[in-house]
N, C-alpha and C positions, 0 to 999 in steps of 0.2 A: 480742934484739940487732938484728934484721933491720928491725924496727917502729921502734926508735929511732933508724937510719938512713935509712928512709924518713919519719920525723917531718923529721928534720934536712936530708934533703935536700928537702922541700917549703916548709919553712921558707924555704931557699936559692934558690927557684922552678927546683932542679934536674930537670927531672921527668920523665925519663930514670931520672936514678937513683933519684925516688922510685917510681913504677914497679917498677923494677927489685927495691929492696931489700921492698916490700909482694908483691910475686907471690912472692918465696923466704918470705918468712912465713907467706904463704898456705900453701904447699906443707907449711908444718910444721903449720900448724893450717885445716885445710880449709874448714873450716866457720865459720870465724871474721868475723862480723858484718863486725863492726868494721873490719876489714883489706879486706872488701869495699866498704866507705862510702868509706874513704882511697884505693883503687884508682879508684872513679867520680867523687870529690873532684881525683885528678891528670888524669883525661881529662876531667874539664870544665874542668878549666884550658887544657889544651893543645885546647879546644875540639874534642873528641873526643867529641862529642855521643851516637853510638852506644854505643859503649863506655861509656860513663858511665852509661845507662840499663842495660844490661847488668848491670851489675854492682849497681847501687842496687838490681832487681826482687830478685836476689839477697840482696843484704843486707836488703831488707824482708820475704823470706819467709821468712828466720831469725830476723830480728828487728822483728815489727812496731815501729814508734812513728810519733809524727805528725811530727818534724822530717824522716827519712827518705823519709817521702811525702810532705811538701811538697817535696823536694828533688828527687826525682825526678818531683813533675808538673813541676816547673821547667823539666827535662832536657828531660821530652816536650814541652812549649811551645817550646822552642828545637828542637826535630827539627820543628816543628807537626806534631804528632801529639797534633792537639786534644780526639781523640774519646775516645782514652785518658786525656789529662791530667784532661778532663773527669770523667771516673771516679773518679780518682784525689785531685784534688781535692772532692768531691762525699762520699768517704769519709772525705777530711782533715777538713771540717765535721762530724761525726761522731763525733769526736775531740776535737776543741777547745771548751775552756769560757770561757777570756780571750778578752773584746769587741776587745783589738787586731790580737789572732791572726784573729778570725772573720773582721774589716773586711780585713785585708789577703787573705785566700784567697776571700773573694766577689769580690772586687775582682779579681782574677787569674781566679776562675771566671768572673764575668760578661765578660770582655774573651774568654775562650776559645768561650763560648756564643755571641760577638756572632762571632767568628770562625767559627764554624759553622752560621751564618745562625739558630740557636736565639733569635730575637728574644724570648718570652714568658719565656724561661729565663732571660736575660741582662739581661731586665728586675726579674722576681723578684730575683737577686740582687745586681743595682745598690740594687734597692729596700731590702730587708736590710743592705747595708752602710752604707745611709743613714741607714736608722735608730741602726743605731749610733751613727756620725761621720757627720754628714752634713757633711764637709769639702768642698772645693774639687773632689778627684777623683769621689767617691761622686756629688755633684750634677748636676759636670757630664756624668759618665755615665748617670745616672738620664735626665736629661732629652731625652738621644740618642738613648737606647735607648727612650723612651716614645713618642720623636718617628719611630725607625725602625719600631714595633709602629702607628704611625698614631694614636695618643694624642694627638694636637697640643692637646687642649685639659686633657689630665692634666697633659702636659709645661710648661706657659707657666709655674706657681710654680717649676716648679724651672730653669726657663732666668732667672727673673727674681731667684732665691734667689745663681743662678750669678754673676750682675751684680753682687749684694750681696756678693759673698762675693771678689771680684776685675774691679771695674771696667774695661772697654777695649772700643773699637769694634768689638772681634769679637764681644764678649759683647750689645753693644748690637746689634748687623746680628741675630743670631744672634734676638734676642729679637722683634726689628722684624719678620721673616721669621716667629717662629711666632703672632706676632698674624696679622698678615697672610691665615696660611694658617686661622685660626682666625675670620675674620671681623672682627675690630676694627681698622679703618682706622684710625682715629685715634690707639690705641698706637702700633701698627705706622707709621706717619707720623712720629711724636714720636723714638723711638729710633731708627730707621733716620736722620733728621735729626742724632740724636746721633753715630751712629754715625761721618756724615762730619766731623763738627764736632771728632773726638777725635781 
């Protein structure tokens, strides 16, 4: 009864009372995964950061699965409590066999690597999720990240893949800049010229 009042009042974004009505469930079933996911599910609504990781580490040592640990490296990203998310995601790849699931938790790994100056790390896993999709975000982070490891001359395809994949005088300056530092004057000249011209 107490679980179907805190469904209903989270539903309502009462979360006060959802709270309320999942902590008296709790108390009837102590141990109940579940009831700990919806307890870290209403303080990350109410942006209760701490408490949500709280409760998720709880509910993931009753019940391992890989949604729960993506959910709460999320928590730890949002506390940046990188070192841990880092972990935590790290074990999520581990876990996952779907290409879309892998592309989006590299994608979140490498952004947390680059956050903790892990440049080689954060390039490995840009590079991974490129492979998958090398979409729009995967490329233009591969090529950042290759370009912050001092690759400038690994990075020019994928700054130039970037161009192709979403045209604009940022992308143009962006690519004119790693000719440039790359030795070829004359791209570098060519695009930077685009760059102002766009």
């Amino acid at each position: 009864a107490y679980r179907t009042l805190g469904e209903a009042a989270k539903k309502r974004k009462d979360w006060q009372g959802a709270r309320a009505a999942f902590e008296s469930a709790l108390e009837r079933e102590p141990g109940n995964a579940e009831l700990m996911q919806a307890l870290a599910q209403v303080a990350y609504a109410q942006e209760d950061y701490p408490e949500a990781a709280r409760w998720m580490r709880r509910s993931l040592e009753r019940q391992p699965d890989p949604g729960k640990r993506e959910f709460l490296a999320n928590i730890l990203v949002a506390l940046n409590e990188d070192a841990e998310a880092a972990e935590q995601l790290a074990q999520l790849l581990s876990e996952l066999d779907a290409p879309e699931d892998r592309h989006r938790v590299l994608m979140t790994l490498g952004e947390v690597y680059t956050r903790l100056e892990k440049h080689p790390e954060a390039t490995a896993a840009f590079q991974e999720a490129a492979r998958i999709e090398p979409d729009y975000a995967a490329v233009h982070a591969l090529a950042h990240a290759l370009e912050r490891e001092g690759r400038s001359a690994e990075a020019v395809p994928w700054f130039e893949k970037r161009l192709q994949l979403q045209p604009s005088a940022i992308a143009h300056l962006e690519l004119g800049m790693i000719y440039a530092k790359v030795g070829q004057s004359e791209q570098a000249t060519q695009h930077l010229d685009e760059a102002l011209q766009a």
